[in-house]
N, C-alpha and C positions, 0 to 999 in steps of 0.2 A: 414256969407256965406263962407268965406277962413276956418273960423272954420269946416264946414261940410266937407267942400273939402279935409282937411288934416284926417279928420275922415276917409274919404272914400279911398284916397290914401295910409294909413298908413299900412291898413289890406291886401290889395293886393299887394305894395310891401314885406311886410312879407310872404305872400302867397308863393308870388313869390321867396323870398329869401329862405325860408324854405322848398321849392320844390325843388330849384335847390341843397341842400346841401341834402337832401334826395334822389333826382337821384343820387347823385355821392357816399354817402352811398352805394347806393343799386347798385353801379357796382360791377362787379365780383372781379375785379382787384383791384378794391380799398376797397371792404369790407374783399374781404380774406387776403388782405395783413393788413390788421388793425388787422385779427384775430392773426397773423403770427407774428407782431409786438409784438402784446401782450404780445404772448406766450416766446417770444425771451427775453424780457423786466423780466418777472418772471425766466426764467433760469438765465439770467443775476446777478438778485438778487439775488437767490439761491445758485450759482456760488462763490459771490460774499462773501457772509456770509460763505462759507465750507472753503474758502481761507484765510479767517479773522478767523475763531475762530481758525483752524486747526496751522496756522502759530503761533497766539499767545498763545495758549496753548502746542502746544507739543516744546521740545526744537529744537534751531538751526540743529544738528545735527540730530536728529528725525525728525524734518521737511524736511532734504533733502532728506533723506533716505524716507520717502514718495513722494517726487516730481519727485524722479528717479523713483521710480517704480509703482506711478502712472501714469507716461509716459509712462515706459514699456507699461503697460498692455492698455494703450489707444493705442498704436501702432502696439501690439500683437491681441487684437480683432479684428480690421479688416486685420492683416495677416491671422488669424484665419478664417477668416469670407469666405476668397475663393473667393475673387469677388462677391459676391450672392448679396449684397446690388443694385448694379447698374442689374445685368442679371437680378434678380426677378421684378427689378421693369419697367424693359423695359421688359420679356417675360409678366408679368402682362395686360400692357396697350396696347399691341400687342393681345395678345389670346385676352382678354375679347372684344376688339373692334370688332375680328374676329367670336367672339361665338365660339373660339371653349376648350369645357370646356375638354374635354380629353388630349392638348395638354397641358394648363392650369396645369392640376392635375400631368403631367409628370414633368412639369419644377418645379413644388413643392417640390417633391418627389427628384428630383434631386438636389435640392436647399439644404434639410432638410441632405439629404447622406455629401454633397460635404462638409456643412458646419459645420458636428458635424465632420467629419474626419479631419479636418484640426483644428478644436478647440481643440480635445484631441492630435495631435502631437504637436501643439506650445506650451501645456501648460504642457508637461514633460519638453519642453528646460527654461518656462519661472521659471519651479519649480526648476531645478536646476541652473540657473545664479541667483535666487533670494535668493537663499540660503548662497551661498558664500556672499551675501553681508546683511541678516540681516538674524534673528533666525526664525528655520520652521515654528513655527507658524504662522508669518507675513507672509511667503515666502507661503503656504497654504493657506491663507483667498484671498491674493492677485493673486494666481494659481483661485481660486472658483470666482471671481470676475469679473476675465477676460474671463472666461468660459460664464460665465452666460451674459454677455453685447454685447459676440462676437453676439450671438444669436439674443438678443433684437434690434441693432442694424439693422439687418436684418429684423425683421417683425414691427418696427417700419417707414420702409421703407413702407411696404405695407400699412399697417395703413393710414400712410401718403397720400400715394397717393388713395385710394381707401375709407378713412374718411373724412379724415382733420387731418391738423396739428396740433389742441386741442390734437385730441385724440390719436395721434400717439407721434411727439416727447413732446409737452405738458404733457400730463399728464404723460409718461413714463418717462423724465429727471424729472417731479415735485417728483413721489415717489423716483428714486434713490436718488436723491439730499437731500430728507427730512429727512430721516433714518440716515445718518450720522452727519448732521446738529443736528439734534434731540439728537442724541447721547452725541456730544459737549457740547451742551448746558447741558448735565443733569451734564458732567463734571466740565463746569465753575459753573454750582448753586451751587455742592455738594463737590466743592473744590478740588476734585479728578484728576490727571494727565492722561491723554487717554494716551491710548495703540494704539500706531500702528496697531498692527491684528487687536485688536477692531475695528479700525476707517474701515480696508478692510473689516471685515466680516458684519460693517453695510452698508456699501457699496453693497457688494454681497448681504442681505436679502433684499434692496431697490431695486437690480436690479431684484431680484427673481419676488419680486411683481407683479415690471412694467412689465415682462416678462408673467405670468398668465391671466396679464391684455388683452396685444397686442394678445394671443393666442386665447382669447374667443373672441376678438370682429373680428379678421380676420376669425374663424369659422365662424361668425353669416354673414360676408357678404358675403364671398362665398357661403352658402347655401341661401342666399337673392339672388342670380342671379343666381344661378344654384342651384335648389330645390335637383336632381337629382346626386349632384354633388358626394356623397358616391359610387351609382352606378354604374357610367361614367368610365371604363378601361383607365384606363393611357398611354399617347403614350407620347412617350420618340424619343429625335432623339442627340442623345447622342454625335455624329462625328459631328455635329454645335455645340451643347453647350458647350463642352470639352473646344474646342480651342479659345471660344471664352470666358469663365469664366475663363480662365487663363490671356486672356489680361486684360479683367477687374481686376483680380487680382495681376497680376503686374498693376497696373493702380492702385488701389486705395491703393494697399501697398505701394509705392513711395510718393501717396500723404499725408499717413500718417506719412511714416518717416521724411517727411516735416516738417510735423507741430509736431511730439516729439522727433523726437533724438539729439533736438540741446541741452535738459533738462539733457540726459544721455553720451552726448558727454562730456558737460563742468563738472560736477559729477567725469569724469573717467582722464579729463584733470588738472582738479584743484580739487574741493572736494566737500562734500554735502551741506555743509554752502552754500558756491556760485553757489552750483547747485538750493539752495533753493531759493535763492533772486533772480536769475534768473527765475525760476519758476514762481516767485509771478509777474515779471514783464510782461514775456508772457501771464501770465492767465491774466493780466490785460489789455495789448494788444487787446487779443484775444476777452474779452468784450466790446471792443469798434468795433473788428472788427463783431461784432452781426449783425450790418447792414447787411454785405455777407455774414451771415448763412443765413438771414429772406430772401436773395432773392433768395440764394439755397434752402430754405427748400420749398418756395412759389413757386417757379420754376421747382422743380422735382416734385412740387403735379400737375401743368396745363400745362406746356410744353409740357410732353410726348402725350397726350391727343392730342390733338391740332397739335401735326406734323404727328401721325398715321393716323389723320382722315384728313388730306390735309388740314386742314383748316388754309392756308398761311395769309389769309388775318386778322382773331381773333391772328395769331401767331405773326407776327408784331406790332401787337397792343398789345400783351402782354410784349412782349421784349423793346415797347416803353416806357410802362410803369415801368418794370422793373430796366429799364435806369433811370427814373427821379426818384425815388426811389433808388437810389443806389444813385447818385449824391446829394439827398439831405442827408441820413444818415451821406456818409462819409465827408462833408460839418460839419454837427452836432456832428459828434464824433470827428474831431479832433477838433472841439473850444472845445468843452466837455475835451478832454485830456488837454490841453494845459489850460484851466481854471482850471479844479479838478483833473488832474493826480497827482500832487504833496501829494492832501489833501489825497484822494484815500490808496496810496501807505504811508501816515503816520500812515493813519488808520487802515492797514493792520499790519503794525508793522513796527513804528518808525525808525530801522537802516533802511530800504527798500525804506526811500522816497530819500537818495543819489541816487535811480539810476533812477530819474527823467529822465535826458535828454536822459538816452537810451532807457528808455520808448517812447519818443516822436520820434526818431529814427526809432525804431520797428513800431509806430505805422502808419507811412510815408508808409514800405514798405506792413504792411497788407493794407491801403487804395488803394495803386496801386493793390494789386491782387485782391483786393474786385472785382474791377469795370471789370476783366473780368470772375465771375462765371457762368453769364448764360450761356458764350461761353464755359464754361466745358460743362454743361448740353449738348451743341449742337452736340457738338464732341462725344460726347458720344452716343447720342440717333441717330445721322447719320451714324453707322457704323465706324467712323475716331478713335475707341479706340487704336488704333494702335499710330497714329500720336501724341495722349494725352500721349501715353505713351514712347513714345522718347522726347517729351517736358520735361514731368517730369523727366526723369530718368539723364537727362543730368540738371538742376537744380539742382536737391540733391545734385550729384557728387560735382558740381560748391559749393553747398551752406556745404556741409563737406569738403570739402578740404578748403574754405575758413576759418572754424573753426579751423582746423591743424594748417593752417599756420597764424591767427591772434589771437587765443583767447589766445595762451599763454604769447604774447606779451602784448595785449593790454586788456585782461580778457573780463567782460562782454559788454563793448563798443563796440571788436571787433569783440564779437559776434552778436552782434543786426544791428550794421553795415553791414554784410555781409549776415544775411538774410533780410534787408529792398532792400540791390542791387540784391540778386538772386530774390526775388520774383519783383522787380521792373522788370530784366529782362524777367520773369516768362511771366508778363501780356503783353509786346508788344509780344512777340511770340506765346501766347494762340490767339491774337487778328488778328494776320496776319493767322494763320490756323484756324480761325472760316471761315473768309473772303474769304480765298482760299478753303477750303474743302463743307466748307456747301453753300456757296451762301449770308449765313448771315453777320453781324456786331450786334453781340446780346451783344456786350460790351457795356460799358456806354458811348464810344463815339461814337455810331450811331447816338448821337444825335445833335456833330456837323455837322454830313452827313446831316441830314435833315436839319437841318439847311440854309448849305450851299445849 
């Protein structure tokens, strides 16, 4: 008889447990952020091997001379870029909420001008500073690379928000990344030393790709919600957007000099060797800080959505979740650092695992700004780019003068030291002007709010 009874209870608590782990599956929040993870998870790997083969195959010297100026041109893209990344994807989820496809096709059009004229002035300055420090041809592939990314960047925005994150940053970091990757490797099989320009110009034919990619599938869904959308007359309102894509663009050039010019600072303070092992350190960093990409990249695809259309109460509960998702990554990434940063950085190349503990240093102060990105997203999408953009401007200042005055003393310790304290300071002041301007706490400790 107990025999029957456990037959009979076995299959319904199964039922039941397999239901319940299928509901939560199938929440929004929790399946797109699994997709987001994924995708974060293969960049990371991808990342991960360009950084490895690149270090161990080209020499010390050649590898810095690529980590300074593939900073450059990661810093120069979105100066390049004109703000367009944040306008287009908030005038995006604005018009299309509103229907209205005319103003839509204006903000494109304006987006497409602002951003190829601001790609061709950065990339005469970026062709002549790059020339003084390595031969034209590097200094050309690395010109054509940053051209080509400034752009991609920007309609993988769209993608993003208007696809998914598969098809927007996924597959478009999967081809850049692969092409130079690929490259590598024919050189480690075939015994051959890579060439720098080689390694940019496979760089630029990977970005070319992903770029042909984002163009045809942002085609196909604007004529998926506006059949009409060829015929529709452009309205343009040019005295709003002006002044308003230059704060975004001071806004998200500040935030890029953030995160590259600590690479081309110490390069031009000490040398390329140690501008290289620095490199290797932040790229390494910076993959642990994937956590706070996966919840900006997840959070600029539903946020916007969700605060145009009022909907306070799904917004909350997005930002909840959010929050526990930030708290558990960066939980997991630094036992992750603190377990395998060592092996990590050996594996990269041998002299690189000394600079363990600044590794672990650095990667203190990316887990403090992780946990307040959605509070960018917020500031941003509520008008307050203004306010984003005296937070960051006064950070840099703080976090380059700090480099002045300590890297020559104390090299790359002093350097990682004083960006783990600027960006530590970074996050309590992102957190009190979310708090104060929007109403929200979309950091990751709204959760001791509710809490309490």
């Amino acid at each position: 008889m107990s025999g029957d009874a456990s037959d009979h209870v076995a299959p319904a608590a199964h039922r039941t447990f397999a239901g319940r782990i299928g509901a939560l599956i199938r929440r929004p929040d929790i399946g797109g952020m699994a997709v987001v993870v994924g995708v974060k998870i293969g960049m990371v790997l991808l990342n991960f091997a360009l950084i490895t083969l690149a270090a161990r195959l080209l020499d010390p010297e050649a590898f810095g001379h690529y980590s300074i100026l593939y900073s450059a041109a990661g810093l120069l893209c979105i100066v390049a870029a004109a703000g367009q990344e944040p306008f287009v994807l908030r005038m995006w989820n604005e018009m299309t909420a509103a229907g209205n496809a005319a103003k839509l096709k204006g903000a494109l059009y304006f987006t497409l001008l602002l951003s190829l004229s601001g790609t061709v002035i950065v990339a005469i300055g970026l062709y002549f500073w790059a020339s003084a420090l390595v031969d034209g041809q590097t200094a050309i592939t690395c010109v054509i690379y940053m051209m080509i990314v400034s752009v991609l960047q920007i309609c993988m925005h769209l993608v993003r928000t208007e696809i998914g994150v598969a098809s927007g940053d996924g597959a478009g970091n999967a081809i850049v990344g692969s092409v130079p990757v690929l490259y590598l490797l024919a050189c480690l099989f075939s015994g051959t030393r890579p060439d720098t320009a080689h390694l940019f110009l496979a760089l630029a034919v990977g970005a070319g790709v992903a770029l042909l990619l984002q163009l045809y599938l942002i085609r196909g869904r604007i004529l998926h919600r506006f059949p009409d959308f060829n015929r529709i007359r452009a309205v343009a309102d040019y005295r709003l957007w002006l002044p308003r894509s230059v704060r975004f663009w001071l806004a998200t050039s500040l935030e890029a000099t953030n995160q590259y010019i600590d690479v081309i600072i110490i390069g031009y303070l000490m040398d390329p060797v140690i501008a290289g092992a620095y490199f290797v350190t932040v790229r390494l960093a910076n993959l642990f800080a994937a956590a706070a990409d996966s919840v900006n990249l997840f959070g600029t695809r539903h946020l916007p959505g969700l605060y145009y259309r009022g909907e306070q109460r799904a917004l909350n509960k997005m930002l909840d979740s959010l929050a526990w998702i930030t708290l558990a990554f960066s939980a997991i990434g630094l036992i992750g650092i603190l377990v395998g940063g060592y092996f990590a950085l050996l594996l990269i190349n041998e002299p690189y695992a000394a600079y363990f503990p600044e590794l672990l240093v650095l990667c203190l102060g990316t887990a403090a700004l992780g946990t307040t990105r959605p509070s960018v997203i917020m500031l941003l999408l509520a008008g307050h780019e203004g306010r984003y953009l005296q937070i960051m401007a006064v950070c840099v200042v703080v976090r380059i003068a700090g480099f002045f005055l300590f890297v020559p003393h104390f090299g790359v310790m002093g350097a990682v030291a004083t960006t783990a304290a600027a960006f530590a300071l970074q996050s309590i002041v992102l957190r009190i002007a979310d708090k104060a301007l929007t109403g929200f706490d979309s950091s990751m400790f709204r959760l001791l709010l509710r809490r309490a």
